[in-house]
PDB file of N, CA, C, O and CB in Angstrom:
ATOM      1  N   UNK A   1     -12.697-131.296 -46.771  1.00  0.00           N
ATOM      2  CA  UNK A   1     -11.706-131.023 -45.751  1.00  0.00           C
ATOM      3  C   UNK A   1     -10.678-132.144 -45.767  1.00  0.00           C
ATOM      4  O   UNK A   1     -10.816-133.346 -45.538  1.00  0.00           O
ATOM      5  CB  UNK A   1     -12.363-130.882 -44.350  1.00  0.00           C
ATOM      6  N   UNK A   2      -9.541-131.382 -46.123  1.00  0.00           N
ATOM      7  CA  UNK A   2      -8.272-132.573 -45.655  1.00  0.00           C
ATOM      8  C   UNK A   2      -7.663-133.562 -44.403  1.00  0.00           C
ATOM      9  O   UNK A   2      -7.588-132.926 -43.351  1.00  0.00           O
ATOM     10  CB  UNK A   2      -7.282-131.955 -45.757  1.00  0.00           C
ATOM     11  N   UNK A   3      -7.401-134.382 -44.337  1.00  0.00           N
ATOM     12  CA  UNK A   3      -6.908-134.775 -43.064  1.00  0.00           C
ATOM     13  C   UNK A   3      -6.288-135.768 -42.987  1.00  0.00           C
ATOM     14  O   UNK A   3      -6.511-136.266 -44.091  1.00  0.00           O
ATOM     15  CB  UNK A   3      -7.682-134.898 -42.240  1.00  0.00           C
ATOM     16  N   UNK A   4      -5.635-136.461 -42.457  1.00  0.00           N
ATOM     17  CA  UNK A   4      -4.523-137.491 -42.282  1.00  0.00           C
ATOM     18  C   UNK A   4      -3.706-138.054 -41.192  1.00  0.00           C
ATOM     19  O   UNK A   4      -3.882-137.449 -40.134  1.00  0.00           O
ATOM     20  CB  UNK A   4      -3.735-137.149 -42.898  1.00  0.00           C
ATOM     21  N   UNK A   5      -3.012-138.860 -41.140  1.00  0.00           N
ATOM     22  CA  UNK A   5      -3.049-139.483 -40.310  1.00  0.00           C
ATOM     23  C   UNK A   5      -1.776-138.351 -39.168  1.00  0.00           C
ATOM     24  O   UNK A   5      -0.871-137.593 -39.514  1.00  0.00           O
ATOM     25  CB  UNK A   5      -2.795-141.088 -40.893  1.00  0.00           C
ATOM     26  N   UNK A   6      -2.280-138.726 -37.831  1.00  0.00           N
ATOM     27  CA  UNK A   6      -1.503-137.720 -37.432  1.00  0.00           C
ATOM     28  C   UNK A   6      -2.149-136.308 -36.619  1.00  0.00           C
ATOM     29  O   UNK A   6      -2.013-135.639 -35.594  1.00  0.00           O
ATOM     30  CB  UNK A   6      -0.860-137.393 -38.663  1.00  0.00           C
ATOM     31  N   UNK A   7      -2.681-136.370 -37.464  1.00  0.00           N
ATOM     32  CA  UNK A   7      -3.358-134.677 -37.770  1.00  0.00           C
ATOM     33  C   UNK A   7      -4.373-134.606 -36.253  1.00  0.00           C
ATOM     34  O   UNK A   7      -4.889-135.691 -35.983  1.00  0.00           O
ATOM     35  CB  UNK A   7      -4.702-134.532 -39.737  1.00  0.00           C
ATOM     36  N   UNK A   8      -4.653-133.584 -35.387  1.00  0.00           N
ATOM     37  CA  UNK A   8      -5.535-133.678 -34.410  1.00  0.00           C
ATOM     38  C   UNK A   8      -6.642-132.902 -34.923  1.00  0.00           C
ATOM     39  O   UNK A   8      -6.325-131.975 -35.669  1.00  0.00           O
ATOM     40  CB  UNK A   8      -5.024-133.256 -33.117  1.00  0.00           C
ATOM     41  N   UNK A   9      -8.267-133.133 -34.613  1.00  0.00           N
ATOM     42  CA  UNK A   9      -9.285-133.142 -35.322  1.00  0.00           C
ATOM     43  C   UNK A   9     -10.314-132.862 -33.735  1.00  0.00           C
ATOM     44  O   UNK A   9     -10.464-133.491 -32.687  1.00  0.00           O
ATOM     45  CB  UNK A   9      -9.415-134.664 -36.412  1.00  0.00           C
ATOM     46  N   UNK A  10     -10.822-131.635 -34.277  1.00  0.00           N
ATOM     47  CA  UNK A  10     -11.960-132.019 -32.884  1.00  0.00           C
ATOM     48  C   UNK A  10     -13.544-132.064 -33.861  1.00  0.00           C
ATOM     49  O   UNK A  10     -13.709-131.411 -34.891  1.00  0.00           O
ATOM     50  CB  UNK A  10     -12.005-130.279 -31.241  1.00  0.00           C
ATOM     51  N   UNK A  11     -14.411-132.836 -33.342  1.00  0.00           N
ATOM     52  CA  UNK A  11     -15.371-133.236 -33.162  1.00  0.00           C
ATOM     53  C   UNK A  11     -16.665-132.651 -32.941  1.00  0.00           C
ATOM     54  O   UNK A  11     -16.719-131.797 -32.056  1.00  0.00           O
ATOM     55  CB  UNK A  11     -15.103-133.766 -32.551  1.00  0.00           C
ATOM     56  N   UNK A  12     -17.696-132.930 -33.549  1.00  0.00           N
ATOM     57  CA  UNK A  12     -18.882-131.830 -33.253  1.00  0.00           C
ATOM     58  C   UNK A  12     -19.622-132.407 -31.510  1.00  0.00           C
ATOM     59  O   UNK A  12     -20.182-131.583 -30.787  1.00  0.00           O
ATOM     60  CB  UNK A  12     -20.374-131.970 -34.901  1.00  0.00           C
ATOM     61  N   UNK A  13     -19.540-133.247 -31.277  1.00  0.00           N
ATOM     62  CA  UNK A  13     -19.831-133.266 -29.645  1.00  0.00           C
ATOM     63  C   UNK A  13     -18.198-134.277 -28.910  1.00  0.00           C
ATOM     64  O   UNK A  13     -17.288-134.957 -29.385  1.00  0.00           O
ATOM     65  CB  UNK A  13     -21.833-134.408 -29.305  1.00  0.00           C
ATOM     66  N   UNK A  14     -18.634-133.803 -27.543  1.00  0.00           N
ATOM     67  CA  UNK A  14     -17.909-134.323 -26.763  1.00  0.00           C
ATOM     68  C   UNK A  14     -17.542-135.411 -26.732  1.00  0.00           C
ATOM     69  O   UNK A  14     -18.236-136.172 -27.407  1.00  0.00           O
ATOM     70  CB  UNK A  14     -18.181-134.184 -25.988  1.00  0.00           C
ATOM     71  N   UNK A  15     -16.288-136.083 -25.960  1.00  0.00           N
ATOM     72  CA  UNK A  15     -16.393-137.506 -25.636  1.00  0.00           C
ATOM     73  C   UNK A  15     -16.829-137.605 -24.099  1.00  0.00           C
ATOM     74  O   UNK A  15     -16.712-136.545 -23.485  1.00  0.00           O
ATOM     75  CB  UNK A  15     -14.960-138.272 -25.928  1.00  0.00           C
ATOM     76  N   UNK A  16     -17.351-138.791 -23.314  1.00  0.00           N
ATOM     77  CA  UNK A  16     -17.745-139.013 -22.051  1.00  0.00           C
ATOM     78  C   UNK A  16     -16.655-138.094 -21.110  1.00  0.00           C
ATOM     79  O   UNK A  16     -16.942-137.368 -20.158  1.00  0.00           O
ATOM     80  CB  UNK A  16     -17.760-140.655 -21.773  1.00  0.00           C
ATOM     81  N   UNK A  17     -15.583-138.314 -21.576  1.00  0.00           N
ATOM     82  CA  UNK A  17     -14.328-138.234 -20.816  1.00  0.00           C
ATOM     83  C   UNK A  17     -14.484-136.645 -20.299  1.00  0.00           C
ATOM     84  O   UNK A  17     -14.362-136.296 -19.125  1.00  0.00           O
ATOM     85  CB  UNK A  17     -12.850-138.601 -21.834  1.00  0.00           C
ATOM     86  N   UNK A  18     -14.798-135.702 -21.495  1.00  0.00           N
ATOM     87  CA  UNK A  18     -14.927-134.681 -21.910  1.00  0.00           C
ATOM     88  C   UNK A  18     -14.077-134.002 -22.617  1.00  0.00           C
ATOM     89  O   UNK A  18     -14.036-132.773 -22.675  1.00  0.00           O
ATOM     90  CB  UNK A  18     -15.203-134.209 -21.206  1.00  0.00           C
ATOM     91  N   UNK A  19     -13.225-134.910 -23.293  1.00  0.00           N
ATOM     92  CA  UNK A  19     -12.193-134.390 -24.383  1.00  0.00           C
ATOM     93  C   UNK A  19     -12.788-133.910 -25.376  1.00  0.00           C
ATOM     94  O   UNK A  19     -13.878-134.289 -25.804  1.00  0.00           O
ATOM     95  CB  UNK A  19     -11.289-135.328 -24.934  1.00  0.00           C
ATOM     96  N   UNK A  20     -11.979-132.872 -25.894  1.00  0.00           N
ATOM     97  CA  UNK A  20     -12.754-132.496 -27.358  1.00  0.00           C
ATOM     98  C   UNK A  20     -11.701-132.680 -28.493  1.00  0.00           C
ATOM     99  O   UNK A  20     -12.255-132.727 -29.592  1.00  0.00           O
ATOM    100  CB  UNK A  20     -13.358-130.771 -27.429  1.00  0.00           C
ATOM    101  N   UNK A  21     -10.499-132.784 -28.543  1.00  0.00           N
ATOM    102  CA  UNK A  21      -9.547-133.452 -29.410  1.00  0.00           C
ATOM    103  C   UNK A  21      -9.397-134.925 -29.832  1.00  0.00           C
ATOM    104  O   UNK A  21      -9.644-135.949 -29.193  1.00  0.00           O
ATOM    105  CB  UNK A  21      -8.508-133.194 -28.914  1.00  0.00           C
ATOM    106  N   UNK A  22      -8.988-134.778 -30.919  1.00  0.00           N
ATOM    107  CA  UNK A  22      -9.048-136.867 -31.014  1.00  0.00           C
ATOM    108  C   UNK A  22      -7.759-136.496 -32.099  1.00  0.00           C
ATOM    109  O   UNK A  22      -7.684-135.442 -32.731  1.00  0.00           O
ATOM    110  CB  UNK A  22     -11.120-138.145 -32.038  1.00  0.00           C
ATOM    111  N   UNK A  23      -6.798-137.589 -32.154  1.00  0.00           N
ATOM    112  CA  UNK A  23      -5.909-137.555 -32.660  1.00  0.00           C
ATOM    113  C   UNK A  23      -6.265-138.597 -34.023  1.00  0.00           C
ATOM    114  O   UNK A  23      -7.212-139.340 -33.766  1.00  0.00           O
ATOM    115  CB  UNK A  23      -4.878-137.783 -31.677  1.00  0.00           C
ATOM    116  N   UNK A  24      -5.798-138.749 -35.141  1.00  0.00           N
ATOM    117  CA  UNK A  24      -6.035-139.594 -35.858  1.00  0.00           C
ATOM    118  C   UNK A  24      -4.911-140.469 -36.148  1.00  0.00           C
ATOM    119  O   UNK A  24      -3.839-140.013 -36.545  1.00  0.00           O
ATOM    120  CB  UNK A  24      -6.554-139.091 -36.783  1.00  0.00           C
ATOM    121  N   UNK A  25      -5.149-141.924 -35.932  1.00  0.00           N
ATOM    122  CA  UNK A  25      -3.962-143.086 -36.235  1.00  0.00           C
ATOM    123  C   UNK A  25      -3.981-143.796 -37.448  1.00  0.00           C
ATOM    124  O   UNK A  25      -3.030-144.447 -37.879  1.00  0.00           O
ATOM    125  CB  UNK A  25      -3.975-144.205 -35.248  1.00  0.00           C
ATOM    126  N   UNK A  26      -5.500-143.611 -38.207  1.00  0.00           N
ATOM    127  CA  UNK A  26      -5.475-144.814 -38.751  1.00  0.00           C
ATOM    128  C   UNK A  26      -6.650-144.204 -40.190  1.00  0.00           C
ATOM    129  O   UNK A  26      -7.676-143.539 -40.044  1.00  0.00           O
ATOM    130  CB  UNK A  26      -6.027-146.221 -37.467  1.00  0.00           C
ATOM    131  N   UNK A  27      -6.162-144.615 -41.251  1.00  0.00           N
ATOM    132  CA  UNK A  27      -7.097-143.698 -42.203  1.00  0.00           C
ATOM    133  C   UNK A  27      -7.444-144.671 -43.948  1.00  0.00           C
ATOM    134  O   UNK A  27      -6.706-144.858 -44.915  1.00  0.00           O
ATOM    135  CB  UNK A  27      -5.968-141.891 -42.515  1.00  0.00           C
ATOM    136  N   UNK A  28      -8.667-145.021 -43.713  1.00  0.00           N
ATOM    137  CA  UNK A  28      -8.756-145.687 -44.794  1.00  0.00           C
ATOM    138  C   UNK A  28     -10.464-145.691 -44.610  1.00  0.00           C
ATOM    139  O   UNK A  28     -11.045-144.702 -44.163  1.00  0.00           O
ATOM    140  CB  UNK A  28      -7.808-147.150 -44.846  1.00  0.00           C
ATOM    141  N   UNK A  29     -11.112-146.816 -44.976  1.00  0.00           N
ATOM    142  CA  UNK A  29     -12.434-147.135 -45.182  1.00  0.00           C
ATOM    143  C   UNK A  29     -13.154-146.875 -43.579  1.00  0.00           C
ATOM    144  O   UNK A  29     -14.377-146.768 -43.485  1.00  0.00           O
ATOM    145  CB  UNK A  29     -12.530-148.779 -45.831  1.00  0.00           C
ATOM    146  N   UNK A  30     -12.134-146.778 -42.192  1.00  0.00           N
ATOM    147  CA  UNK A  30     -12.371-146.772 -41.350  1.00  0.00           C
ATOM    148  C   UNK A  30     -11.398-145.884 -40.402  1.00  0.00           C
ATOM    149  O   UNK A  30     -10.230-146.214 -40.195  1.00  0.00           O
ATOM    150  CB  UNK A  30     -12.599-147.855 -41.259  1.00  0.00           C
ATOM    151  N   UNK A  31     -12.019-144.680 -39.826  1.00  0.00           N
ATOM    152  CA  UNK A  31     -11.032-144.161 -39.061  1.00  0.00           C
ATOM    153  C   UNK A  31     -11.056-144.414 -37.578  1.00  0.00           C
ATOM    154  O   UNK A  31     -11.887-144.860 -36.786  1.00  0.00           O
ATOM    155  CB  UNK A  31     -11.020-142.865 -39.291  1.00  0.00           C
ATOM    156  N   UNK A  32      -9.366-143.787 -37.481  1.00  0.00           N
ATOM    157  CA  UNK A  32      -9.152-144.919 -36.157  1.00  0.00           C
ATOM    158  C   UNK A  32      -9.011-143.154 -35.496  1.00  0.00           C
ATOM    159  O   UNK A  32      -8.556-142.132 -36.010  1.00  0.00           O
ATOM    160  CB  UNK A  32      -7.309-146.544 -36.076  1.00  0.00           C
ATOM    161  N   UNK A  33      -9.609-143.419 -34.209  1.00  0.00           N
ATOM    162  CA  UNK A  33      -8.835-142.161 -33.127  1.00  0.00           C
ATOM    163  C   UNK A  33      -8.684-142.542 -31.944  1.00  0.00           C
ATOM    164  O   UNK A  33      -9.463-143.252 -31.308  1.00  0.00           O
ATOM    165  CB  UNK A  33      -9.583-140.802 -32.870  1.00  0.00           C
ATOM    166  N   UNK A  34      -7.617-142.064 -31.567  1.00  0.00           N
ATOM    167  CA  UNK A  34      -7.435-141.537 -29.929  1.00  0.00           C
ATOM    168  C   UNK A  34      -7.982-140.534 -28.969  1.00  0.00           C
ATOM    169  O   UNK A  34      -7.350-139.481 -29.056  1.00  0.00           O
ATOM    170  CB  UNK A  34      -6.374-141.156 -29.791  1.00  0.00           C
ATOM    171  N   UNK A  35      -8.862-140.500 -28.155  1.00  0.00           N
ATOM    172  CA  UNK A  35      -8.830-139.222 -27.584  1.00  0.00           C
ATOM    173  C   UNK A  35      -7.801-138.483 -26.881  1.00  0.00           C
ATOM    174  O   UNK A  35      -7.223-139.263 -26.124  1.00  0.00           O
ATOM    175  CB  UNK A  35      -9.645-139.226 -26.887  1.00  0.00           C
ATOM    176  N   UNK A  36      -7.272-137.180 -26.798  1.00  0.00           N
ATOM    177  CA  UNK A  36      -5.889-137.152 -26.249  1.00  0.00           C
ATOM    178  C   UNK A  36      -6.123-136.276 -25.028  1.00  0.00           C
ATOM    179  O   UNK A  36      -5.557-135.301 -24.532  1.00  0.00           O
ATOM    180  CB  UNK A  36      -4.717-136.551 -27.307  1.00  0.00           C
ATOM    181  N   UNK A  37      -7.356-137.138 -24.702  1.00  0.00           N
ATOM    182  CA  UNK A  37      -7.798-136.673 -22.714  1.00  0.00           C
ATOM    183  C   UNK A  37      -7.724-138.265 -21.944  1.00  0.00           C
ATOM    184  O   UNK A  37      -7.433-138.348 -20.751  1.00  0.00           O
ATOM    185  CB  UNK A  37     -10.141-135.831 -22.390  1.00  0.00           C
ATOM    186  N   UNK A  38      -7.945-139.163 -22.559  1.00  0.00           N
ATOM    187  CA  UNK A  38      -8.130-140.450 -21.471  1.00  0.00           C
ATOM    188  C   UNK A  38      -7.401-141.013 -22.552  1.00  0.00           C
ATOM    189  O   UNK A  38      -6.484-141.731 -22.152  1.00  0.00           O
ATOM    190  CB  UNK A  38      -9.797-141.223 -20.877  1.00  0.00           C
ATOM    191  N   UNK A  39      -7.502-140.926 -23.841  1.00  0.00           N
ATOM    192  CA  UNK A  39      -6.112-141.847 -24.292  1.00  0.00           C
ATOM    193  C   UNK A  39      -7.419-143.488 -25.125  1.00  0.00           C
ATOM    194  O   UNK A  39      -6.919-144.414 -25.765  1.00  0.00           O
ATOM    195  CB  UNK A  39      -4.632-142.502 -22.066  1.00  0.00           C
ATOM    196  N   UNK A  40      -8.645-143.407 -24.907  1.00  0.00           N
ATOM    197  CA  UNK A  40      -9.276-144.393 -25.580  1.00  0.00           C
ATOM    198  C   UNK A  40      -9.303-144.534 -26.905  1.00  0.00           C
ATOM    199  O   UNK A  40      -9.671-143.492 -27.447  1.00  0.00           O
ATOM    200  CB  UNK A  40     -10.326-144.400 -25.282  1.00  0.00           C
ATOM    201  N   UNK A  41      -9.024-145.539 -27.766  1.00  0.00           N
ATOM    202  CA  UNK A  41      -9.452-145.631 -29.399  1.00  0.00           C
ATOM    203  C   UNK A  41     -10.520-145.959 -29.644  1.00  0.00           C
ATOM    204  O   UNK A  41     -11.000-146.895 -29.005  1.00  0.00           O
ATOM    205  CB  UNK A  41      -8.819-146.463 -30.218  1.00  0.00           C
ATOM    206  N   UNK A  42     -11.237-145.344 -30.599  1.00  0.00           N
ATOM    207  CA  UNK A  42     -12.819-145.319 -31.426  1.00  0.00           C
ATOM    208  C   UNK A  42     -11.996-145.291 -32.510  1.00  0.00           C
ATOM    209  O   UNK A  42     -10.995-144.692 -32.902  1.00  0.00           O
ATOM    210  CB  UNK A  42     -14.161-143.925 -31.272  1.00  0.00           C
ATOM    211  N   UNK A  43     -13.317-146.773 -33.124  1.00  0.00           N
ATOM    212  CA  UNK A  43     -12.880-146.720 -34.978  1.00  0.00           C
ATOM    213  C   UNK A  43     -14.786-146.389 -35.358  1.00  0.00           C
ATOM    214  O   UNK A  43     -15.816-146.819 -34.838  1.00  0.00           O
ATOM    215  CB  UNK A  43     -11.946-149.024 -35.968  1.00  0.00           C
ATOM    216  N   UNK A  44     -14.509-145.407 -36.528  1.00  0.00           N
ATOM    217  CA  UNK A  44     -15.806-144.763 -37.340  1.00  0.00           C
ATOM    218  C   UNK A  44     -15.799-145.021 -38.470  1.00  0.00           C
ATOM    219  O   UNK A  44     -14.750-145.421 -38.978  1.00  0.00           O
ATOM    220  CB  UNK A  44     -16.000-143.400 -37.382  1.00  0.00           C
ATOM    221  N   UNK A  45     -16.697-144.911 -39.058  1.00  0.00           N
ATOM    222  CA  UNK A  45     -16.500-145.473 -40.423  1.00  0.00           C
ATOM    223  C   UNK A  45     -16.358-144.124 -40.704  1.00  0.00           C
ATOM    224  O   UNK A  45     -16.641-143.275 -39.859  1.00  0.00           O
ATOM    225  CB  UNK A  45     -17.631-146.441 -41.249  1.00  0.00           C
ATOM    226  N   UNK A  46     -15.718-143.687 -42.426  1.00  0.00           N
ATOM    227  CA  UNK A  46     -15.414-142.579 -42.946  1.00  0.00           C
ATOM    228  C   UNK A  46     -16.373-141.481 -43.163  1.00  0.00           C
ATOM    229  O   UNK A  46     -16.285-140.260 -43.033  1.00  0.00           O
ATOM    230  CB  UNK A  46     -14.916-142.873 -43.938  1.00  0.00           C
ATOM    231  N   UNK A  47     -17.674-142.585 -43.675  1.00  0.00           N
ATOM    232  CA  UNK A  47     -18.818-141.483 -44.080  1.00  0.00           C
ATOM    233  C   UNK A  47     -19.356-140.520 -42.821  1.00  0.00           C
ATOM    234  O   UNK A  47     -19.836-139.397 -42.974  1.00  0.00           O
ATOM    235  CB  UNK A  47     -20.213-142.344 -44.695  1.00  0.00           C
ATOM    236  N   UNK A  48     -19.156-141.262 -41.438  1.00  0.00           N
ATOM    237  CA  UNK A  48     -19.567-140.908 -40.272  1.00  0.00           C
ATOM    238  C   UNK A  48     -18.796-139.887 -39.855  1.00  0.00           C
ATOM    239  O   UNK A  48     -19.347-138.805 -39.650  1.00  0.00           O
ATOM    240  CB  UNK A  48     -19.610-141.883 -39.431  1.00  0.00           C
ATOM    241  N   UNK A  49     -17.394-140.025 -39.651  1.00  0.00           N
ATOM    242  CA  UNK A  49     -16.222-138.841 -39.264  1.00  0.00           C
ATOM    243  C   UNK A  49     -16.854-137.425 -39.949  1.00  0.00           C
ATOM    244  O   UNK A  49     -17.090-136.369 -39.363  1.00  0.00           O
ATOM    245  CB  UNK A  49     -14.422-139.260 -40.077  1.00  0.00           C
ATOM    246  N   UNK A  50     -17.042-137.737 -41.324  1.00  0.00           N
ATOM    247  CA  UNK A  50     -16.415-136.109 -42.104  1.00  0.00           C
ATOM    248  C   UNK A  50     -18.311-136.047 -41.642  1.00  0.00           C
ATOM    249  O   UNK A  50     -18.649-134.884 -41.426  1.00  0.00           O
ATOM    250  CB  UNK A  50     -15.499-135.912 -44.619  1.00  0.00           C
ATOM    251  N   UNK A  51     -19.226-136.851 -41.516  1.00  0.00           N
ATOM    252  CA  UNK A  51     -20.118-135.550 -40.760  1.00  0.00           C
ATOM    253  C   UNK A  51     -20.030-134.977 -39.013  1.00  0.00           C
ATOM    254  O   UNK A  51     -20.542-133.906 -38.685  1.00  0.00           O
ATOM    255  CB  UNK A  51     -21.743-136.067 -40.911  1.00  0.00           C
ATOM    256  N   UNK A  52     -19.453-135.698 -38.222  1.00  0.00           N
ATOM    257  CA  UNK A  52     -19.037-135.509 -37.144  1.00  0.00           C
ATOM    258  C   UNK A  52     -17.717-134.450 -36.852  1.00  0.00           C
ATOM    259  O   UNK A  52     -17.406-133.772 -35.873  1.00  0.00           O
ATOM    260  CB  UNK A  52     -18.881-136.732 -36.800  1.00  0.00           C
ATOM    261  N   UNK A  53     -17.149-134.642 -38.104  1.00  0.00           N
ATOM    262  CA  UNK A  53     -15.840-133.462 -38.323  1.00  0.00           C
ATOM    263  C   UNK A  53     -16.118-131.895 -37.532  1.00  0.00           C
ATOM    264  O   UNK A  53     -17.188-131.336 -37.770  1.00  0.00           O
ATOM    265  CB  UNK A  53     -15.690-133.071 -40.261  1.00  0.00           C
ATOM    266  N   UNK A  54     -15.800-131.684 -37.235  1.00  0.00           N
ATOM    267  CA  UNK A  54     -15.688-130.134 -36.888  1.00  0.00           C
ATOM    268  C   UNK A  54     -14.909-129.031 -37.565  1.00  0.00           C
ATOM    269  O   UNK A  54     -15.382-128.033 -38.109  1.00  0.00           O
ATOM    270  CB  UNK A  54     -15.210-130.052 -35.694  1.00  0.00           C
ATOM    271  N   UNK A  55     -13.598-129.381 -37.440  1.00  0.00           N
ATOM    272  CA  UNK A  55     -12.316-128.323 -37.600  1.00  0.00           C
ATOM    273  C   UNK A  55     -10.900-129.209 -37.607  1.00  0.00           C
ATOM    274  O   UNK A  55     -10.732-129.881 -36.589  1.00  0.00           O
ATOM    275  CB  UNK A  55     -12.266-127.117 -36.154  1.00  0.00           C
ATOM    276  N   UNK A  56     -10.085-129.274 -38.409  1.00  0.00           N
ATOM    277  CA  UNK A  56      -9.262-130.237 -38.113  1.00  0.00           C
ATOM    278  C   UNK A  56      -8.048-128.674 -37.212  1.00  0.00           C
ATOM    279  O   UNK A  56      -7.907-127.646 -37.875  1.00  0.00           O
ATOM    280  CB  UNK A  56      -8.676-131.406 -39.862  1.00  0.00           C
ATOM    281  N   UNK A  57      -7.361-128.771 -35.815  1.00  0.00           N
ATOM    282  CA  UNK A  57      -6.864-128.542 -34.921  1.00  0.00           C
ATOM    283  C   UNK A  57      -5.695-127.847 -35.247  1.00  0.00           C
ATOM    284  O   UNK A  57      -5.348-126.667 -35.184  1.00  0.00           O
ATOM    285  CB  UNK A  57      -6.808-129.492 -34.282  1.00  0.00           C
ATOM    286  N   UNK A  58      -4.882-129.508 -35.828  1.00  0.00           N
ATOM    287  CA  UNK A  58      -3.176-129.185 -36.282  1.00  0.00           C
ATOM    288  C   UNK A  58      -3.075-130.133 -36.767  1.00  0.00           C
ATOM    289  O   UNK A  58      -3.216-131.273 -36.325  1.00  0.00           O
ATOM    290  CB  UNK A  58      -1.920-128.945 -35.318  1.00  0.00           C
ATOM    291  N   UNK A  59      -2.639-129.519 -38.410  1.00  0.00           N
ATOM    292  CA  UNK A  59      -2.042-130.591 -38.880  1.00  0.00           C
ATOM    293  C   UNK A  59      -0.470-131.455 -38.618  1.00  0.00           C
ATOM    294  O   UNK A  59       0.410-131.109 -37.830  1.00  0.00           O
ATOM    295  CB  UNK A  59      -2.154-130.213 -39.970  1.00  0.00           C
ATOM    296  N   UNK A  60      -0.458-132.563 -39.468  1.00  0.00           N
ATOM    297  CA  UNK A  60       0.870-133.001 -38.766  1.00  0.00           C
ATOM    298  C   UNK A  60       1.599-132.464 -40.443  1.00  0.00           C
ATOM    299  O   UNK A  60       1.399-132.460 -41.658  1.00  0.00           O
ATOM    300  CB  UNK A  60       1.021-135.135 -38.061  1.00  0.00           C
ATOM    301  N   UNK A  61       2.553-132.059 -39.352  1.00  0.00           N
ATOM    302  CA  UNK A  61       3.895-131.105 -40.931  1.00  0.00           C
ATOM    303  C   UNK A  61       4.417-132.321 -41.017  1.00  0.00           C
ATOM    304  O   UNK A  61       4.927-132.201 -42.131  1.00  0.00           O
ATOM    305  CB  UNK A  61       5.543-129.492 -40.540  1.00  0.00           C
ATOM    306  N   UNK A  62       4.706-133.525 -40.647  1.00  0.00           N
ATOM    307  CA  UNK A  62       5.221-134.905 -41.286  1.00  0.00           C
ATOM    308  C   UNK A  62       4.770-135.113 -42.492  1.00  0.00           C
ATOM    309  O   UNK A  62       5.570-135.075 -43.427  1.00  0.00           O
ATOM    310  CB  UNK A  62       4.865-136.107 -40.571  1.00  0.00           C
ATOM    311  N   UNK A  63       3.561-135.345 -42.696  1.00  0.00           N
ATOM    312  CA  UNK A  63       2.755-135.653 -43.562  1.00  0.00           C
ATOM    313  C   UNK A  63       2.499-134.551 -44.701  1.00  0.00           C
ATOM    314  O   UNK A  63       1.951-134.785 -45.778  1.00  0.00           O
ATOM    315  CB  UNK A  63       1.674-136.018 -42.875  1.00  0.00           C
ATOM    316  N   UNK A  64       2.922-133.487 -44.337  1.00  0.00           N
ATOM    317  CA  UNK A  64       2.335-132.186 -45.351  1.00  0.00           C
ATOM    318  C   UNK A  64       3.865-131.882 -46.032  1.00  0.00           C
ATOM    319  O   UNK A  64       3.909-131.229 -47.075  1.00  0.00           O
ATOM    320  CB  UNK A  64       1.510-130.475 -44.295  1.00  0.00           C
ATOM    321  N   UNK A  65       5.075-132.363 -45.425  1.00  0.00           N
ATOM    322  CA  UNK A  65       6.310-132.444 -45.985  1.00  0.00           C
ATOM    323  C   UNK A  65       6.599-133.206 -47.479  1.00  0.00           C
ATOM    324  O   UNK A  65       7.047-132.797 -48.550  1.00  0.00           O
ATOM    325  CB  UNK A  65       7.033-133.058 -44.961  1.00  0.00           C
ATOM    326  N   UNK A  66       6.117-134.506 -47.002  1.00  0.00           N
ATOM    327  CA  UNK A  66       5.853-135.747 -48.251  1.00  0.00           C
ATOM    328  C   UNK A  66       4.897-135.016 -49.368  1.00  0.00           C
ATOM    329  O   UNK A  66       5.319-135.226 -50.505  1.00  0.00           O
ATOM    330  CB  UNK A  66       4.881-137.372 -47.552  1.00  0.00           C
ATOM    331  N   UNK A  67       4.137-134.498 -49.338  1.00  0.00           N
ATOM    332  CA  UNK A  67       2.773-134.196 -50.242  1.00  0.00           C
ATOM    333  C   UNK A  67       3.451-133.533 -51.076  1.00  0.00           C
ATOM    334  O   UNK A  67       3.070-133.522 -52.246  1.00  0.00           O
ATOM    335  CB  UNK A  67       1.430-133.364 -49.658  1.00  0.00           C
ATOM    336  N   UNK A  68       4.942-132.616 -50.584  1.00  0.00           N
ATOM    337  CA  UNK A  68       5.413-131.488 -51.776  1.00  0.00           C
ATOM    338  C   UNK A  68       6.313-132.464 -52.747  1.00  0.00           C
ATOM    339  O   UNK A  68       6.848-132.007 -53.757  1.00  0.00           O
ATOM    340  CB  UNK A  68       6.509-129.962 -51.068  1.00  0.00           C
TER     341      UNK A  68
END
């Protein structure tokens, strides 16, 4: 599954908050998110995300512009 920075991504469980979206800021050996219900950052390591992954939401067309 693709994904990048930008891109909103929900998650196989909840956050406390009870958001189920997380936005992604930050993408390398460690991903960075936002939740975009309370607005907190969590960094995961990579191997952890893509099993926690769910569905990525919406991608960002910024990023899918550059790729062509």
């Amino acid at each position: 599954m693709n994904f990048d920075i930008g891109d909103i991504v929900e998650l196989k469980k909840t956050h406390p908050c009870g958001g189920k979206t997380w936005k992604i800021v930050r993408v390398g050996a460690d991903i960075r998110l936002v939740c975009n219900t309370c607005g907190s950052h969590v960094m995961i390591p990579r191997t952890k995300f893509v099993k926690r992954l769910k569905k990525v939401v919406q991608s960002n067309p910024e990023n899918r512009e550059q790729d062509k």
